[in-house]
Biopython code that builds the backbone (N, CA, C, O; Angstrom):
import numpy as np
from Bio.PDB.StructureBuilder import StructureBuilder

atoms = [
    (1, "UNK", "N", (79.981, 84.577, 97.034)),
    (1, "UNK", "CA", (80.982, 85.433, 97.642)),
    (1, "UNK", "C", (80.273, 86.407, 98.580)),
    (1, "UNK", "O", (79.287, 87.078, 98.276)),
    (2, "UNK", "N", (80.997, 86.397, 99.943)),
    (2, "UNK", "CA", (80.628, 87.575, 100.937)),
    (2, "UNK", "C", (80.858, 88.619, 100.545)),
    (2, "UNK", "O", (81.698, 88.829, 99.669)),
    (3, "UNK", "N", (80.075, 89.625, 101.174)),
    (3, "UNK", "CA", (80.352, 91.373, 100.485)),
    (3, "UNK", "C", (81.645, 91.827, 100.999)),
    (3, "UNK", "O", (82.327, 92.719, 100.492)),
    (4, "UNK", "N", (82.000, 90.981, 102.297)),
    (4, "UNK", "CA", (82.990, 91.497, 102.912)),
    (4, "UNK", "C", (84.182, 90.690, 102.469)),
    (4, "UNK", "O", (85.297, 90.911, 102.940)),
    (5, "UNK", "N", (83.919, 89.596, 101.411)),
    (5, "UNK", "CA", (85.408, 88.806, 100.673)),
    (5, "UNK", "C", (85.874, 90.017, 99.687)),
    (5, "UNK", "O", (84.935, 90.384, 98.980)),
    (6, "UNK", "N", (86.906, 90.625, 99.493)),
    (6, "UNK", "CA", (87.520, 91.784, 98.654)),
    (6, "UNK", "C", (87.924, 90.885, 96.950)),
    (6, "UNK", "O", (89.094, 90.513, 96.857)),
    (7, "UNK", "N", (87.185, 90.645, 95.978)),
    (7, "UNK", "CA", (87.387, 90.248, 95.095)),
    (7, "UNK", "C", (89.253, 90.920, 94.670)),
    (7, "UNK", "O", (89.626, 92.077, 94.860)),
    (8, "UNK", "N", (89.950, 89.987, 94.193)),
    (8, "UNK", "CA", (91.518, 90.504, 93.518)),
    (8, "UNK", "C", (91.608, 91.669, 92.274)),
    (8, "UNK", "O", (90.796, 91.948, 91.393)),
    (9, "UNK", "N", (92.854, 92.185, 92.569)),
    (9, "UNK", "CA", (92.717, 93.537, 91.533)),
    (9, "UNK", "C", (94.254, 93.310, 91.401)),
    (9, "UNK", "O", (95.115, 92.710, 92.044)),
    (10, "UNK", "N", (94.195, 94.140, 90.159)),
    (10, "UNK", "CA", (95.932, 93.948, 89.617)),
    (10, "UNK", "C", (96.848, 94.553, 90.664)),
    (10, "UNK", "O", (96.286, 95.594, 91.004)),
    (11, "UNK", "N", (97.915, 94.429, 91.306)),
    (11, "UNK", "CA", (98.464, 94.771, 92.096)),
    (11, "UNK", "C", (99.725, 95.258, 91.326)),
    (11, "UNK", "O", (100.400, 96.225, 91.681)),
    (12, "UNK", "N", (99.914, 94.667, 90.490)),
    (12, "UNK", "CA", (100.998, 95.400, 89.329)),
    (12, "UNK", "C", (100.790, 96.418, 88.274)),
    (12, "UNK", "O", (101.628, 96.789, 87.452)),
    (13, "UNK", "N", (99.584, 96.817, 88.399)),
    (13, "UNK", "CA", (99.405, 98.134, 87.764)),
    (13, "UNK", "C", (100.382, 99.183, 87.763)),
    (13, "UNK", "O", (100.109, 100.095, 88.544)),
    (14, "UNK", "N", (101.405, 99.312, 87.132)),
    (14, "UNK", "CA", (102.224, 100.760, 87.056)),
    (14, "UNK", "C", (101.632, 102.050, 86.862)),
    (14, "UNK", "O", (102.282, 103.083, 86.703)),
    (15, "UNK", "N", (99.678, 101.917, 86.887)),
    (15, "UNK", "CA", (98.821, 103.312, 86.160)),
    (15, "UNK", "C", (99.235, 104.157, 88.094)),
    (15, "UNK", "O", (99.246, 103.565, 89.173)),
    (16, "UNK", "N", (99.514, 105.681, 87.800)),
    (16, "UNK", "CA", (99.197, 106.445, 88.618)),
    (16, "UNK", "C", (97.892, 106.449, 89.208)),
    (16, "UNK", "O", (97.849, 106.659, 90.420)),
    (17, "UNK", "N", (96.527, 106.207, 88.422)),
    (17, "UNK", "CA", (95.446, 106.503, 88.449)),
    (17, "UNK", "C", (94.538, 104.863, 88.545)),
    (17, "UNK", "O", (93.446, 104.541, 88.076)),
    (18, "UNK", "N", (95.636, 104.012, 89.435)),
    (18, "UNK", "CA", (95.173, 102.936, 89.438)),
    (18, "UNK", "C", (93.536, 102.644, 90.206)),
    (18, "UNK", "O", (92.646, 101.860, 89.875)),
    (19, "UNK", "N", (93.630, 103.862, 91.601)),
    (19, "UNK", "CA", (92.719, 103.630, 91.926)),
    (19, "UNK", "C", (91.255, 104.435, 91.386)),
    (19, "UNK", "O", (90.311, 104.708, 92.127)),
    (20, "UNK", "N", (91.309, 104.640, 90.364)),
    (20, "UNK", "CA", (90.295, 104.927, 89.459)),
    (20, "UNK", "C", (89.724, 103.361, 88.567)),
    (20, "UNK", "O", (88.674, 103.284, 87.930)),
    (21, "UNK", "N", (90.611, 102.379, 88.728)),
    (21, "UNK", "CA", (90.264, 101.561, 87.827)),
    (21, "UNK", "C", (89.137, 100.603, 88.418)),
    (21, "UNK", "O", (89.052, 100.350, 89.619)),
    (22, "UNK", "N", (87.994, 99.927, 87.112)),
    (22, "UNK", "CA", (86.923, 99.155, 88.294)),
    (22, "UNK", "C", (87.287, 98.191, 88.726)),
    (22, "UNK", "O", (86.595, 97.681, 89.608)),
    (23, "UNK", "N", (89.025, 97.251, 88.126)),
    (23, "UNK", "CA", (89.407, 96.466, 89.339)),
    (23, "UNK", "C", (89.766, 97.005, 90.601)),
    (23, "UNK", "O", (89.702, 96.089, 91.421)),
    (24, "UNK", "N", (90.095, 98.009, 91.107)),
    (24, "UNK", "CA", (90.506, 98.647, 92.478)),
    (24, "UNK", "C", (89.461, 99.187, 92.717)),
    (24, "UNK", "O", (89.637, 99.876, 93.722)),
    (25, "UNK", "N", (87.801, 99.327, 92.137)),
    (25, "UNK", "CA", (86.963, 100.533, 92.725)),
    (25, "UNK", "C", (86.353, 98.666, 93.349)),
    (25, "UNK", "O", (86.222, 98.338, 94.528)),
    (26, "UNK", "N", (86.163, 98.010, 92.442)),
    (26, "UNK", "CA", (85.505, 96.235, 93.005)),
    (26, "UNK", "C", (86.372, 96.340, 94.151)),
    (26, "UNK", "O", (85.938, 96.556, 95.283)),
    (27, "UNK", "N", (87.509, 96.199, 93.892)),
    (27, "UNK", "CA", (88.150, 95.330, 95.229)),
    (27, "UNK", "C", (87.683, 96.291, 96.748)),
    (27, "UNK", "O", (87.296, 95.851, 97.831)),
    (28, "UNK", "N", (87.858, 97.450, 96.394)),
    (28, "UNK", "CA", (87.172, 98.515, 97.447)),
    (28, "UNK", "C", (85.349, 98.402, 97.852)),
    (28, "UNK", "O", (84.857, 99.090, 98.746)),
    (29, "UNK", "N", (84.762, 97.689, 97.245)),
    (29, "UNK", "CA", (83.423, 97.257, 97.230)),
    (29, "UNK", "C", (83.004, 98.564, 97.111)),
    (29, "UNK", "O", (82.109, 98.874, 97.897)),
    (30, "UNK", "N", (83.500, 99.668, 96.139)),
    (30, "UNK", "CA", (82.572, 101.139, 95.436)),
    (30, "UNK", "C", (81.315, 100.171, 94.692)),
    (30, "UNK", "O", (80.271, 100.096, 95.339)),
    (31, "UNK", "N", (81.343, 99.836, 94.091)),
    (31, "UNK", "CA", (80.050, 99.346, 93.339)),
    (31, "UNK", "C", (78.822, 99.287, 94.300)),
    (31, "UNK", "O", (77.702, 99.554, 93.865)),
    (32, "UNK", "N", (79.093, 98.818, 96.056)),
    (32, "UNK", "CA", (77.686, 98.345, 96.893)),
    (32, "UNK", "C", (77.305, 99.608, 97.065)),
    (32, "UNK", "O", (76.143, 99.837, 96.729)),
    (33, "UNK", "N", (77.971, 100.564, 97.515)),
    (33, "UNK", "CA", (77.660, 102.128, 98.168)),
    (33, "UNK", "C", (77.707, 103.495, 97.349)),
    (33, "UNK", "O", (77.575, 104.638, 97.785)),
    (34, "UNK", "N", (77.997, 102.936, 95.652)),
    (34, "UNK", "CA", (77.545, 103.911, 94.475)),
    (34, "UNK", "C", (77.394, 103.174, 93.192)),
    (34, "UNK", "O", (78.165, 102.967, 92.255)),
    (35, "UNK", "N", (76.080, 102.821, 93.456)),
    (35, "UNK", "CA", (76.002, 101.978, 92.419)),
    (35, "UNK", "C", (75.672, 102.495, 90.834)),
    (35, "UNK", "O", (75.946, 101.912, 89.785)),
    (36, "UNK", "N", (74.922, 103.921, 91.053)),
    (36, "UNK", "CA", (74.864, 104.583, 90.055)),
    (36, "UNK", "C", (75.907, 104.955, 89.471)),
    (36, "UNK", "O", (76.054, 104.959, 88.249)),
    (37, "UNK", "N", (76.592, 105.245, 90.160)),
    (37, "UNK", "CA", (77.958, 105.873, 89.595)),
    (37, "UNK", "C", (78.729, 104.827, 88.957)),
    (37, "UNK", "O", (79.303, 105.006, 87.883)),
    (38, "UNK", "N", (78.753, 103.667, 89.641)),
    (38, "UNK", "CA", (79.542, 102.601, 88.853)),
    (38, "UNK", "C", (78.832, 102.074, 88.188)),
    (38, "UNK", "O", (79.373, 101.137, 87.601)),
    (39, "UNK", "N", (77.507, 102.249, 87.894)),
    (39, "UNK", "CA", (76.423, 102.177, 86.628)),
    (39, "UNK", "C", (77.218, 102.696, 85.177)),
    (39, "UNK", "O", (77.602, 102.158, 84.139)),
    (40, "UNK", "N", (77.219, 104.239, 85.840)),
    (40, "UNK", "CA", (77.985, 105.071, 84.505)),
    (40, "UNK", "C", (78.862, 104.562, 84.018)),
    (40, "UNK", "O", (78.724, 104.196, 82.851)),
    (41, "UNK", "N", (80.002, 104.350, 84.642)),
    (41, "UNK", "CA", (81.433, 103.724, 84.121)),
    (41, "UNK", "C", (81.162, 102.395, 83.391)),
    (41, "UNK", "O", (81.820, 101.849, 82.505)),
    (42, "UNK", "N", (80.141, 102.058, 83.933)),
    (42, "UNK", "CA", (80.483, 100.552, 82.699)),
    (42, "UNK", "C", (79.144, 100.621, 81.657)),
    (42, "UNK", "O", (79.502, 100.374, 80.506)),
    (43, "UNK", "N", (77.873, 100.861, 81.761)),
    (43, "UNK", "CA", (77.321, 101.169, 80.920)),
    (43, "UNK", "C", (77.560, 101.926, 79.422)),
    (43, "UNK", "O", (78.062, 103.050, 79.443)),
    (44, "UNK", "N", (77.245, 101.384, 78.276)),
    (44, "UNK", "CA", (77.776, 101.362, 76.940)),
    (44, "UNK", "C", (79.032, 101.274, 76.888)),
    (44, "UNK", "O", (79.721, 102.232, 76.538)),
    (45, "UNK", "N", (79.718, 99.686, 77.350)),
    (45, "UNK", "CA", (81.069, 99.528, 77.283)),
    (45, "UNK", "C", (81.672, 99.805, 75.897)),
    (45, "UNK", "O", (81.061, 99.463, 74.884)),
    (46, "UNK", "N", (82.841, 100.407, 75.842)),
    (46, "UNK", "CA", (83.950, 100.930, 74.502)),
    (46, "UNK", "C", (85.043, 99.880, 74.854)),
    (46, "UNK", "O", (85.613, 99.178, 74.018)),
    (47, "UNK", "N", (85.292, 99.859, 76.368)),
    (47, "UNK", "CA", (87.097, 98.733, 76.010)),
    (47, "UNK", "C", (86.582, 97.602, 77.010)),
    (47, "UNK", "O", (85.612, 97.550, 77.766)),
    (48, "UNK", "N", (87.389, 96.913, 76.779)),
    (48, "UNK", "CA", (87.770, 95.552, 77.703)),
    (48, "UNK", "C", (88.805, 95.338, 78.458)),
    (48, "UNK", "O", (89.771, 95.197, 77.708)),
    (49, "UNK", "N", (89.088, 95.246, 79.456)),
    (49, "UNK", "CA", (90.578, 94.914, 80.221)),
    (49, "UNK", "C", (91.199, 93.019, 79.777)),
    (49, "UNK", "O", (90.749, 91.885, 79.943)),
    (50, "UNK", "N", (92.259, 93.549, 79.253)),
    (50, "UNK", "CA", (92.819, 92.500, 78.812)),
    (50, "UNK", "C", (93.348, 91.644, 79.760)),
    (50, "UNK", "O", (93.588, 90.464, 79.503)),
    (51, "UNK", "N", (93.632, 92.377, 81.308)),
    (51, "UNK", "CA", (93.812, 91.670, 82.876)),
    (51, "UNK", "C", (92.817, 90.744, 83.021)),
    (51, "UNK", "O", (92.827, 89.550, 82.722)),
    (52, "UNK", "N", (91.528, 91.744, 83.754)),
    (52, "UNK", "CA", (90.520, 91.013, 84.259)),
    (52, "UNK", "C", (89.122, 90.711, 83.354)),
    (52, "UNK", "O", (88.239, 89.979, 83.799)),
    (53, "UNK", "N", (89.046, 91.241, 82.282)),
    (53, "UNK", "CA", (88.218, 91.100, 81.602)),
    (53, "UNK", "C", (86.624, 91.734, 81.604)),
    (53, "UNK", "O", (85.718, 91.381, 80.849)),
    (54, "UNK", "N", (86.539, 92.984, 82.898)),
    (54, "UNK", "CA", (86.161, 93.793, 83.107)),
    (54, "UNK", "C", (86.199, 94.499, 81.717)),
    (54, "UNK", "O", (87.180, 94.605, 80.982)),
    (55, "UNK", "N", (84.544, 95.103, 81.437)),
    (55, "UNK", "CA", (84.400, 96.239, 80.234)),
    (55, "UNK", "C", (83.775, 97.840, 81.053)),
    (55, "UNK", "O", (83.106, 98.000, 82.074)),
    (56, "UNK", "N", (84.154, 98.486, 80.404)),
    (56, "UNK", "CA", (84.539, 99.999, 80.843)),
    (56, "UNK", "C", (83.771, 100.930, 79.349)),
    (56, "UNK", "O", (83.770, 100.684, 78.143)),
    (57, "UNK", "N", (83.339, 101.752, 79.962)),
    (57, "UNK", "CA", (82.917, 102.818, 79.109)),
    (57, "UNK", "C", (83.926, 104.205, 78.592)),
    (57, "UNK", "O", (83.751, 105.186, 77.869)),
    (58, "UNK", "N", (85.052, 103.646, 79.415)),
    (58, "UNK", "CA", (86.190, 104.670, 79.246)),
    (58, "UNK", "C", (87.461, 104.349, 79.461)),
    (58, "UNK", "O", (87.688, 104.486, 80.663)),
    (59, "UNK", "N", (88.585, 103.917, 78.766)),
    (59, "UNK", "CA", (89.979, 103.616, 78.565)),
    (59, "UNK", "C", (90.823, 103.494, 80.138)),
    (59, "UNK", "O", (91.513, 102.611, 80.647)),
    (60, "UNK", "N", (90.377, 104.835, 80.576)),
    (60, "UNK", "CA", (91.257, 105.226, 81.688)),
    (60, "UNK", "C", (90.894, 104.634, 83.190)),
    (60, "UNK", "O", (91.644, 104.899, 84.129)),
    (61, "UNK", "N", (89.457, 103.648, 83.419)),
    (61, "UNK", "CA", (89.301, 102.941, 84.081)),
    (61, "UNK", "C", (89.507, 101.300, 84.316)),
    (61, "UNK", "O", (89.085, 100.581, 85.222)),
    (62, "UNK", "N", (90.321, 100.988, 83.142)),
    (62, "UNK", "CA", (91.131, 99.710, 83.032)),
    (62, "UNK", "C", (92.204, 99.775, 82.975)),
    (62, "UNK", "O", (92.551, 100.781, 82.355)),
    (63, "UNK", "N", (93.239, 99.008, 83.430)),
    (63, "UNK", "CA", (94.550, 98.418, 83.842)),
    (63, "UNK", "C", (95.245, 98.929, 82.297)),
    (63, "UNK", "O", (95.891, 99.905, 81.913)),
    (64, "UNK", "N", (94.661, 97.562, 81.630)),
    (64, "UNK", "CA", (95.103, 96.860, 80.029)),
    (64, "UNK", "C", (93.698, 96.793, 78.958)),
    (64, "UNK", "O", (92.949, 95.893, 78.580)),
    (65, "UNK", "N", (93.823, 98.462, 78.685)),
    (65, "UNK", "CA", (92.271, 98.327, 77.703)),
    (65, "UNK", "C", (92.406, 98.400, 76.448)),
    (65, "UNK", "O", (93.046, 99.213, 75.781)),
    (66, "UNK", "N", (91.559, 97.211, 76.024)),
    (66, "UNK", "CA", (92.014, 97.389, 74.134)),
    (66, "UNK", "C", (90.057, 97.753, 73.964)),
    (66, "UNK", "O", (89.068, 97.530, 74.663)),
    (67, "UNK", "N", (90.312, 98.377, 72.685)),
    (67, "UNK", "CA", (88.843, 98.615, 72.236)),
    (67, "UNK", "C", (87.870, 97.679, 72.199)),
    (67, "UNK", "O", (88.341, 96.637, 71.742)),
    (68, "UNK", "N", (86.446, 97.552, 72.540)),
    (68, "UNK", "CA", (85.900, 96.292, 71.739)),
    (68, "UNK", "C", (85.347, 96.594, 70.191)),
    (68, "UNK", "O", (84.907, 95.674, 69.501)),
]
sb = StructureBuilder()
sb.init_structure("model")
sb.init_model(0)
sb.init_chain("A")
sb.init_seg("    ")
for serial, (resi, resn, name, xyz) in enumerate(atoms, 1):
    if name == "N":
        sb.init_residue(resn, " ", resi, " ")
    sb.init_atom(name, np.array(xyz, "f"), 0.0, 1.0, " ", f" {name:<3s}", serial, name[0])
structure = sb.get_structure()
């Protein structure tokens, strides 16, 4: 995949705070131009997105997060 192909993100997210989530920070390609930062967020994952299957270090950056 090109850097410039926009990987898919839930588009049906009803979250206010959708664009906090790392499917919308991916689809925005945040990960190439802060990578530390999107280091933090997923490093010592706690949930899983039950969407994309993306793991998160914090609830409020997934769509559909159940604990792991």
């Amino acid at each position: 995949m090109s850097t410039t192909q926009k990987t898919p993100h839930n588009e049906a997210c009803g979250s206010d705070k959708h664009k906090e989530h790392l499917c919308y920070l991916q689809y925005e390609g945040y990960h190439f131009g802060h990578k530390a930062e999107y280091k933090a967020l997923v490093q010592d994952a706690q949930y899983i997105c039950r969407n994309c299957g993306r793991t998160a270090r914090s609830a409020d950056n997934l769509c559909d997060p159940v604990a792991l």
